[in-house]
Every structure is written in C-alpha cells, then in structure tokens.
C-alpha positions as a Markdown table, in Angstrom:
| # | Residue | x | y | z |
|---|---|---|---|---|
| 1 | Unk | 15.1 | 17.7 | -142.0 |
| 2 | Unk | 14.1 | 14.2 | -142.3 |
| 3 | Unk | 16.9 | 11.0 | -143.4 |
| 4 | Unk | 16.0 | 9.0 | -145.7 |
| 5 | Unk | 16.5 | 4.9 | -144.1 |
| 6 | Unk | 18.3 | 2.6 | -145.2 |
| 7 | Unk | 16.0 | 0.2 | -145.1 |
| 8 | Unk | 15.2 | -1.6 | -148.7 |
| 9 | Unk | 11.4 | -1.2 | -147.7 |
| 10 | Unk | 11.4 | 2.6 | -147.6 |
| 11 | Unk | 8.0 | 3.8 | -149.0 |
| 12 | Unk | 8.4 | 7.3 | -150.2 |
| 13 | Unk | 4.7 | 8.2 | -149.8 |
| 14 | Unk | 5.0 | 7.6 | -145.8 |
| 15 | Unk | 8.2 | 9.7 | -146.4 |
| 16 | Unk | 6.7 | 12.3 | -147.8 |
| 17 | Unk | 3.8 | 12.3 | -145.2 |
| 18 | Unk | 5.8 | 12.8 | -142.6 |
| 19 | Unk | 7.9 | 15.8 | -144.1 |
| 20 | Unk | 4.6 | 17.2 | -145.0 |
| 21 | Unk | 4.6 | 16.9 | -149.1 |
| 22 | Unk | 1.5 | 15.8 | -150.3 |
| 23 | Unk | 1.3 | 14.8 | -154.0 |
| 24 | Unk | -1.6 | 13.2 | -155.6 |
| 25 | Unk | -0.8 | 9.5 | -156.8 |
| 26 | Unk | -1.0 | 9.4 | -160.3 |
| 27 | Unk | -1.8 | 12.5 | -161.5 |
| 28 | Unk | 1.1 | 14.6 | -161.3 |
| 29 | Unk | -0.2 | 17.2 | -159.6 |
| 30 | Unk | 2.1 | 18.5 | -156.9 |
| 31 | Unk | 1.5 | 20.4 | -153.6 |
| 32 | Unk | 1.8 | 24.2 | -153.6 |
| 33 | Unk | 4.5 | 24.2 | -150.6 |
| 34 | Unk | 6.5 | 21.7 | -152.7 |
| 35 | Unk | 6.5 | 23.7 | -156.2 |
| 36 | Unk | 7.2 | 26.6 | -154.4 |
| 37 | Unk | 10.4 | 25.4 | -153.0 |
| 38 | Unk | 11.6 | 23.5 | -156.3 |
| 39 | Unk | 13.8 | 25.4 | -158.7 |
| 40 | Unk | 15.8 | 24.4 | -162.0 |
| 41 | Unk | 19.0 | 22.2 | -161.2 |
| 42 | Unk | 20.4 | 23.9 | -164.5 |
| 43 | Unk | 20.0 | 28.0 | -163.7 |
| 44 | Unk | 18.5 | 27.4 | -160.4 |
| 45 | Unk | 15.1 | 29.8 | -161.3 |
| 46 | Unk | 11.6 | 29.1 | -160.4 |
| 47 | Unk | 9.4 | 26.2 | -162.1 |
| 48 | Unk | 5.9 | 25.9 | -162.9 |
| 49 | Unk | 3.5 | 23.6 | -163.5 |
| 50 | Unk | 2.3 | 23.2 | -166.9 |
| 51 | Unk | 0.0 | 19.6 | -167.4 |
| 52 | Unk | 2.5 | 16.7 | -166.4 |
| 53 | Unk | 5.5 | 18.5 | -166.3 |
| 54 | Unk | 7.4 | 21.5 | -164.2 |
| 55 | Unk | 8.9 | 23.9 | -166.8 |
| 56 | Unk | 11.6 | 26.4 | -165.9 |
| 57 | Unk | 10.8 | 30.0 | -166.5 |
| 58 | Unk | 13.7 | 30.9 | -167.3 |
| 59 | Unk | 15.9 | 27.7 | -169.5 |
| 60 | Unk | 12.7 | 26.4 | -171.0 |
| 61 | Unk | 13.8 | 23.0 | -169.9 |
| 62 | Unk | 10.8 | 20.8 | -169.0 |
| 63 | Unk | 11.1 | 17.9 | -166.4 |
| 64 | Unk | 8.7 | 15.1 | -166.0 |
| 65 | Unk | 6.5 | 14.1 | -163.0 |
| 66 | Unk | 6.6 | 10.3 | -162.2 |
| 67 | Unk | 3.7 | 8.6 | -160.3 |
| 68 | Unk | 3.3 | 12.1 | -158.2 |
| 69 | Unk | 7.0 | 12.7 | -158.2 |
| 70 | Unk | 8.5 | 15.6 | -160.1 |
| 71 | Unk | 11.8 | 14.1 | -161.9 |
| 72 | Unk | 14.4 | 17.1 | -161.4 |
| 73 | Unk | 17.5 | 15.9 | -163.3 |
| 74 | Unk | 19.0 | 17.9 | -166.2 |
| 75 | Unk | 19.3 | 14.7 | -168.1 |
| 76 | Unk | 16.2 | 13.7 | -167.5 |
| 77 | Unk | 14.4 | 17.5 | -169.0 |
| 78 | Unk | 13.3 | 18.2 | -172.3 |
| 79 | Unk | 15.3 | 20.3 | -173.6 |
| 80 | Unk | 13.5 | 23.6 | -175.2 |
| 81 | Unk | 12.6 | 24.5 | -178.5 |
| 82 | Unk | 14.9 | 26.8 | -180.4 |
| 83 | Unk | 13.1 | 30.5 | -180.8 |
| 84 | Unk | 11.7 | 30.4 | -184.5 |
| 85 | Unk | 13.0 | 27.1 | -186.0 |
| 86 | Unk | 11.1 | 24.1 | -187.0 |
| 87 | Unk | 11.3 | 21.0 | -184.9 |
| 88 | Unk | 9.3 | 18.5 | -187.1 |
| 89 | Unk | 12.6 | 16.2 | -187.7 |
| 90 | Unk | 14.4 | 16.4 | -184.2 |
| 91 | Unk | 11.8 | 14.1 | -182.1 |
C-alpha cells in the first residue's frame, strides 16, 4: 500500500498513477478496478456509477465525483428520495 507524503506539493494524479487508479480529469468517469473496490461508508454495499455520481445499491445515498475523484463521505451524499412522496419543496 502506498503513503501518502507529507509533502504540501503532493499531486494526487501522480499518486494515483503509481497505485494504479486511473480516473479521467474532468469527467467523472472512474476506473473499473477502482469502482469495484469502493463501497458505501454508511451500509458498506456496492456502488455504481450513474452520470456524475456513485449511487449505493442498497441506501440510495448518492455521492459526488470531484475533478475525477469520487467524494465518499456520508455528509457529503445526497440523501435518497422517500419511496412515493413528493420532493418539489425539500431542495
């Protein structure tokens, strides 16, 4: 497994090169090897891909991808719609 340094110059994209991620700058599209190994941090299930954001198959909960870089943080998720209930005031 690969450290992280310290150093304030770290550049994630020769970070992720080296452990073997690739992600497309920009477009949020993310490697197969990576997706596979992501899961939810809530219920800890599978995730997948749907436009710019990794959905969990089994909470609903849908986390962004930043500039190539899926955001996996709870509070950071959309949280899902409620089964049969109108949503038009909550956003």
């Amino acid at each position: 497994m690969l450290d992280t340094p310290e150093d304030e110059r770290y550049d994630l994209r020769l970070w992720n090169a080296a452990a073997g991620v690739t992600v497309a700058k920009g477009s949020g599209m993310i490697d197969d090897e990576l997706l596979a190994i992501l899961a939810c941090p809530l219920c800890k299930t599978e995730v997948k891909l749907e436009g710019e954001r990794l959905v969990c198959v089994q909470c609903g909960r849908r986390y962004p991808i930043r500039d190539g870089i899926p955001v996996m943080l709870v509070d950071e998720a959309e949280a899902p719609a409620a089964e049969g209930a109108g949503e038009s005031a909550a956003e």
